[in-house]
VOPAGU-2260 file (C-alpha; in pm, 1 decimal, decimal comma):
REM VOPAGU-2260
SITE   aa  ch    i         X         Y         Z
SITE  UNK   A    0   -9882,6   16038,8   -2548,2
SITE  UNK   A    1   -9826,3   16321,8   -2273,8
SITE  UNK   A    2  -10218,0   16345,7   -2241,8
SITE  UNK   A    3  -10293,9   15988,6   -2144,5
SITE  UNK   A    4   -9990,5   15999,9   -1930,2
SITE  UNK   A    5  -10081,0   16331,5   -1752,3
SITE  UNK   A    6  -10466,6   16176,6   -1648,5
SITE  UNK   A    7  -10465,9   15874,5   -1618,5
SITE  UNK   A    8  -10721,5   15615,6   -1417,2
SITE  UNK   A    9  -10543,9   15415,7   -1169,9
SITE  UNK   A   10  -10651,7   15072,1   -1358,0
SITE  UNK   A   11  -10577,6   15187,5   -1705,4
SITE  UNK   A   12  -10245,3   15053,1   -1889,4
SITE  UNK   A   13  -10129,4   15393,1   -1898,9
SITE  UNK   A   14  -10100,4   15448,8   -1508,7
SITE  UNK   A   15   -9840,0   15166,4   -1561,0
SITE  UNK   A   16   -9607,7   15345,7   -1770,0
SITE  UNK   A   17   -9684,9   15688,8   -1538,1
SITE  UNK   A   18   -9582,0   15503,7   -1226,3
SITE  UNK   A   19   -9254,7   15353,7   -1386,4
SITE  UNK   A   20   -8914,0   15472,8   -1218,8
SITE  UNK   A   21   -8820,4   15553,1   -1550,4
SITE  UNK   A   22   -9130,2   15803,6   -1640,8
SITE  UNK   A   23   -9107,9   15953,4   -1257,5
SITE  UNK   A   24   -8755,7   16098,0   -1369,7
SITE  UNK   A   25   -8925,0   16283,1   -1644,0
SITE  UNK   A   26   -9214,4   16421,0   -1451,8
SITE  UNK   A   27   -9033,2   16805,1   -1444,3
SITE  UNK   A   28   -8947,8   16807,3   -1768,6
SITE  UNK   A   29   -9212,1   16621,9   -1950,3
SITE  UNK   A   30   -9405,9   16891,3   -2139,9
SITE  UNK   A   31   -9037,4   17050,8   -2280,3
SITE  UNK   A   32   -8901,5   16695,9   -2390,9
SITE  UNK   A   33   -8792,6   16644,4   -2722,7
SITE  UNK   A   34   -8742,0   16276,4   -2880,2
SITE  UNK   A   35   -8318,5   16363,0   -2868,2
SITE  UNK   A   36   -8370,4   16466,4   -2498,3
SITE  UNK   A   37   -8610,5   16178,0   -2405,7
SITE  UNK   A   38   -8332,4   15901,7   -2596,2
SITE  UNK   A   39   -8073,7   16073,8   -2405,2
SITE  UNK   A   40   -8252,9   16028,2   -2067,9
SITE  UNK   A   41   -8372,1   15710,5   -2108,5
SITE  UNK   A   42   -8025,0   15613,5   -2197,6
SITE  UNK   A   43   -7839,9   15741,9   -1892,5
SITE  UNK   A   44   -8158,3   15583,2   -1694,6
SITE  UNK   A   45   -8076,9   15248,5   -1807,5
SITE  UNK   A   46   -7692,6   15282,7   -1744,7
SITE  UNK   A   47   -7811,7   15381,8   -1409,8
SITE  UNK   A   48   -7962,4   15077,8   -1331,7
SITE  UNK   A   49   -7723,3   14835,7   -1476,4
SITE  UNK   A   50   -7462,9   15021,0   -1221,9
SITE  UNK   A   51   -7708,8   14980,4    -958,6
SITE  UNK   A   52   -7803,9   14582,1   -1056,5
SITE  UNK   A   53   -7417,3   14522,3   -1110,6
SITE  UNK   A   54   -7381,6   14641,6    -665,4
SITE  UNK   A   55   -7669,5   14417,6    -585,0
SITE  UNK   A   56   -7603,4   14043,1    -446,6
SITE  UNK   A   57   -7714,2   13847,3    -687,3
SITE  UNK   A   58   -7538,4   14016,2    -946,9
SITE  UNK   A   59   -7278,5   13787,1   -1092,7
SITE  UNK   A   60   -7425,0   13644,4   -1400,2
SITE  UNK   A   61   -7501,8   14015,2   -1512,3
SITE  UNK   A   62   -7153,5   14099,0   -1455,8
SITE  UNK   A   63   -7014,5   13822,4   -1714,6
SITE  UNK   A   64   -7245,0   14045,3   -1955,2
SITE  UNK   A   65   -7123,3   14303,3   -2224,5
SITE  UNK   A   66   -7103,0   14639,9   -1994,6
SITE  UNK   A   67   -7329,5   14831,0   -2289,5
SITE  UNK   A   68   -7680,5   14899,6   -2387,7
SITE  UNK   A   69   -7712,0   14695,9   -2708,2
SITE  UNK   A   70   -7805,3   14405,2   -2858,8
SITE  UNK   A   71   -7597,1   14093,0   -2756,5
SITE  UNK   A   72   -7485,6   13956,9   -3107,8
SITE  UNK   A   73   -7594,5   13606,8   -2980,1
SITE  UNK   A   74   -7934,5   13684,5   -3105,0
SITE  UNK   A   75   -7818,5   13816,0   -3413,2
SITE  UNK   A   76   -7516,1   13680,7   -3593,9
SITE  UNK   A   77   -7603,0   13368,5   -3767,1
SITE  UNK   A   78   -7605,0   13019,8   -3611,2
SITE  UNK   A   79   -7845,8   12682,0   -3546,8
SITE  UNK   A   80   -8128,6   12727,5   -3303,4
SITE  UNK   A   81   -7947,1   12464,4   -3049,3
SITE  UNK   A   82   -7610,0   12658,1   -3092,0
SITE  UNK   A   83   -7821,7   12973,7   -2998,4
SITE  UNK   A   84   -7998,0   12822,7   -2702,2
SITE  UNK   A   85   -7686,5   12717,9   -2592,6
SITE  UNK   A   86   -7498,5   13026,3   -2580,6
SITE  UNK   A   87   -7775,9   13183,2   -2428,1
SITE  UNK   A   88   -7799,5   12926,7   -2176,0
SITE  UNK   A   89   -7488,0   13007,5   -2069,5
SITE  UNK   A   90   -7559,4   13363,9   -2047,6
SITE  UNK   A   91   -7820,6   13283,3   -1803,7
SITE  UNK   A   92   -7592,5   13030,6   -1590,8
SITE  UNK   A   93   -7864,9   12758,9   -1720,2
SITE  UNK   A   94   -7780,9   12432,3   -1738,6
SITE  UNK   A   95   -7996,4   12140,3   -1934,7
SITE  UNK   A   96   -8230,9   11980,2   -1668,1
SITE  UNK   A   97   -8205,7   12281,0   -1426,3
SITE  UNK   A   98   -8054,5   12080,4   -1166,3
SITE  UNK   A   99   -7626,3   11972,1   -1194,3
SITE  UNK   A  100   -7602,1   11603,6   -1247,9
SITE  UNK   A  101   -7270,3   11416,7   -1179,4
SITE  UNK   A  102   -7001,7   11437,9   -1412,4
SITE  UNK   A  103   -6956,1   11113,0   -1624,0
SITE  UNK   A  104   -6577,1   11174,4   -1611,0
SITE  UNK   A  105   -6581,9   11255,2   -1226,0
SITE  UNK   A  106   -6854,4   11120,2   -1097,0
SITE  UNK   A  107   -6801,4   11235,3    -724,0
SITE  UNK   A  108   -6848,0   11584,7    -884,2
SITE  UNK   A  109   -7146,5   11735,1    -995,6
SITE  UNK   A  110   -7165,4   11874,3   -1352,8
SITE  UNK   A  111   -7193,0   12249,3   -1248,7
SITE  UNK   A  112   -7063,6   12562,8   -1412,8
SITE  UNK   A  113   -6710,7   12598,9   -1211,7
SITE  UNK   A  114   -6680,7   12205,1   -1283,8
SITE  UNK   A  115   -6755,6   12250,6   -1656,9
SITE  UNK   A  116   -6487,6   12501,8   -1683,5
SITE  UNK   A  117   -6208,4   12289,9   -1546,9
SITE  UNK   A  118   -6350,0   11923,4   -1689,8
SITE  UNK   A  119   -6380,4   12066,0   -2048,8
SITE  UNK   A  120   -6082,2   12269,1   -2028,7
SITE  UNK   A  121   -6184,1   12566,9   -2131,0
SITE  UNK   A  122   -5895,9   12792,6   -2078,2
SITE  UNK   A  123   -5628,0   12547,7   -2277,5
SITE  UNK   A  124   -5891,0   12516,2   -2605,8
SITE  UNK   A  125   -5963,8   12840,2   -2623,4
SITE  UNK   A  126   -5609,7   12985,6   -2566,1
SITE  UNK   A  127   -5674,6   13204,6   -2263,7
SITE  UNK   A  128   -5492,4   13245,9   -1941,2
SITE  UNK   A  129   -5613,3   13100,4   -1618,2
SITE  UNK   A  130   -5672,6   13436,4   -1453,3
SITE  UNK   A  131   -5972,9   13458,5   -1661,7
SITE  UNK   A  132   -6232,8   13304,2   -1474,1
SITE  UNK   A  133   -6525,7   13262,4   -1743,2
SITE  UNK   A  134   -6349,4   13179,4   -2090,3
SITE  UNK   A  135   -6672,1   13163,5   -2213,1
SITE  UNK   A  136   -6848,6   13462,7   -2130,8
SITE  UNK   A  137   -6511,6   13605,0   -2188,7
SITE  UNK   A  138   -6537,6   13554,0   -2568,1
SITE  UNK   A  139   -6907,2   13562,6   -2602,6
SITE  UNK   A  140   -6861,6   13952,7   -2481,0
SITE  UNK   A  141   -6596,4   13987,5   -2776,3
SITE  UNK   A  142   -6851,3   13860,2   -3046,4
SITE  UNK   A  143   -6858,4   14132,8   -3315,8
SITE  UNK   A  144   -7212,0   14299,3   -3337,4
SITE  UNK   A  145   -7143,4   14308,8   -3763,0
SITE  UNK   A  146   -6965,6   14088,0   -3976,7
SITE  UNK   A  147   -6860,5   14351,5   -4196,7
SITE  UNK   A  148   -6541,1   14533,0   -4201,3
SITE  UNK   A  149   -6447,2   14328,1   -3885,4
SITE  UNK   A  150   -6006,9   14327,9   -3933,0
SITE  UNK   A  151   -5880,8   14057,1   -4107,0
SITE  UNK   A  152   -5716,9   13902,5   -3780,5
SITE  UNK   A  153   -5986,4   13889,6   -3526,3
SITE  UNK   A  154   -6183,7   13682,4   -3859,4
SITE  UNK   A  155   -5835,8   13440,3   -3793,3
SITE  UNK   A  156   -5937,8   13436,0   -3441,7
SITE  UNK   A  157   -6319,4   13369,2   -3441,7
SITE  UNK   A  158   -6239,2   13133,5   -3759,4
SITE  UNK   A  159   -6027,5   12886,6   -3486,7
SITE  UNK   A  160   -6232,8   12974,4   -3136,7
SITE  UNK   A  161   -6604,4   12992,8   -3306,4
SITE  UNK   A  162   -6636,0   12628,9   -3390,4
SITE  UNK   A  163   -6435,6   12542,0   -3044,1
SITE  UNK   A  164   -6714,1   12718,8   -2827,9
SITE  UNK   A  165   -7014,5   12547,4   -2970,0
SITE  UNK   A  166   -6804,9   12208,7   -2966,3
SITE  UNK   A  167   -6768,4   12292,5   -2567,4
SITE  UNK   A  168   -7146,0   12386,7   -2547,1
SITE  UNK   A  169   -7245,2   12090,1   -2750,4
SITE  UNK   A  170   -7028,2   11841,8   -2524,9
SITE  UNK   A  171   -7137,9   12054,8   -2211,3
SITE  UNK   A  172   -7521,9   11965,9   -2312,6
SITE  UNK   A  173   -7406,5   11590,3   -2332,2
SITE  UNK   A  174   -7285,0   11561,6   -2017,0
SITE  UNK   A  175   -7507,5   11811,9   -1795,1
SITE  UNK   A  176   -7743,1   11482,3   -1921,4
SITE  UNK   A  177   -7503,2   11287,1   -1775,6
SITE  UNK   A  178   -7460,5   11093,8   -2093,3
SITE  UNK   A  179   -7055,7   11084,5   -2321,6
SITE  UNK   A  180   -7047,1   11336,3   -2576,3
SITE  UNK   A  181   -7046,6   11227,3   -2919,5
SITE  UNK   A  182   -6834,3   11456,2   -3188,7
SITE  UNK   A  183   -7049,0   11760,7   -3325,3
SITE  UNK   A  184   -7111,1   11814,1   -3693,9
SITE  UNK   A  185   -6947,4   12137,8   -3846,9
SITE  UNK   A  186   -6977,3   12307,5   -3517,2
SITE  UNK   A  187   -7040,2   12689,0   -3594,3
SITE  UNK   A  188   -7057,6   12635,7   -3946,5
SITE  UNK   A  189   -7318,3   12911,9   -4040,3
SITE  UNK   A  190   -7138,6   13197,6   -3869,3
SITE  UNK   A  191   -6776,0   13051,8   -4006,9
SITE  UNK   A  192   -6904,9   13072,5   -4342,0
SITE  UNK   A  193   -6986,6   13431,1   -4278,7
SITE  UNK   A  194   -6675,8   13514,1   -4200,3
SITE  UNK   A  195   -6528,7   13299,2   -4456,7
SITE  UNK   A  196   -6699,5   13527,9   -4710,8
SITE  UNK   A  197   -6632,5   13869,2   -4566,9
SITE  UNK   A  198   -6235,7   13774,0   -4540,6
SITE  UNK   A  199   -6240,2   13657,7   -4946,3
């Protein structure tokens, strides 16, 4: 790879990768990097930049985000498609139709993401304290990235607060459309079978 890196045309897809930030850090070294170096650096790169991104303005969605380079579980552990979107909806500070309707149980309130919090209470269903200010993202951040040899008391936990998030997500998506929510069907049944199994 160093070769097309090292002469490069300006146009080619190469020249791309050879004007990152990322590859511009590397430029001293690159002829004496090994693939455990090169990991290494590109790993302390991208903490770099989630420090920097987490001091910029528009930062506070990321901040609600697991502070660590991996995979978020939410696109892993098992689940429906619409219980996935709607986690990761969340994550993104999305809400169905883009723009906040009013609230069918407040309707001089719009149907935002502080509202949601309060109107679906959050904090009481899912047994946390008030100080925490996203319950949500709060738990989503704890989801285990395996399902094996996970103790036998956080399975209690996500056993009771699993099927309660995707009931608030699923009544969330009801009433972003400004319509009554309508009970959910075995809410988070897939993953709480999981668990079932690994705590038999």
């Amino acid at each position: 790879m160093l070769p097309y890196l090292q002469s490069v045309h300006a146009k080619s897809k190469w020249s791309k990768i050879a004007n990152s930030p990322f590859w511009k850090t590397l430029t001293d070294q690159a002829n004496n990097l090994s693939p455990s170096i090169f990991k290494s650096k590109r790993t302390e790169f991208l903490r770099q930049s989630y420090v920097t991104k987490l001091q910029e303005k528009h930062s506070k969605l990321l901040a609600c985000c697991r502070p660590e380079l991996a995979v978020d579980p939410i696109l892993r552990l098992p689940m429906t498609r619409i219980e996935r979107d709607r986690c990761l909806r969340w994550r993104f500070g999305w809400l169905p139709l883009g723009k906040p309707q009013p609230c069918p149980f407040h309707p001089s309130e719009l149907f935002n993401k502080r509202h949601s919090i309060q109107c679906l209470q959050m904090h009481t269903r899912l047994f946390l304290p008030q100080t925490i200010e996203d319950p949500l993202s709060f738990l989503l951040n704890k989801l285990p990235q395996k399902t094996k040899k996970i103790p036998k008391l956080s399975i209690t936990a996500w056993l009771i607060r699993w099927p309660v998030i995707c009931s608030i997500l699923h009544e969330m998506d009801y009433l972003a459309h400004n319509q009554l929510p309508v009970s959910a069907h075995n809410p988070g049944n897939l993953f709480v079978q999981q668990l079932s199994t690994n705590n038999s």
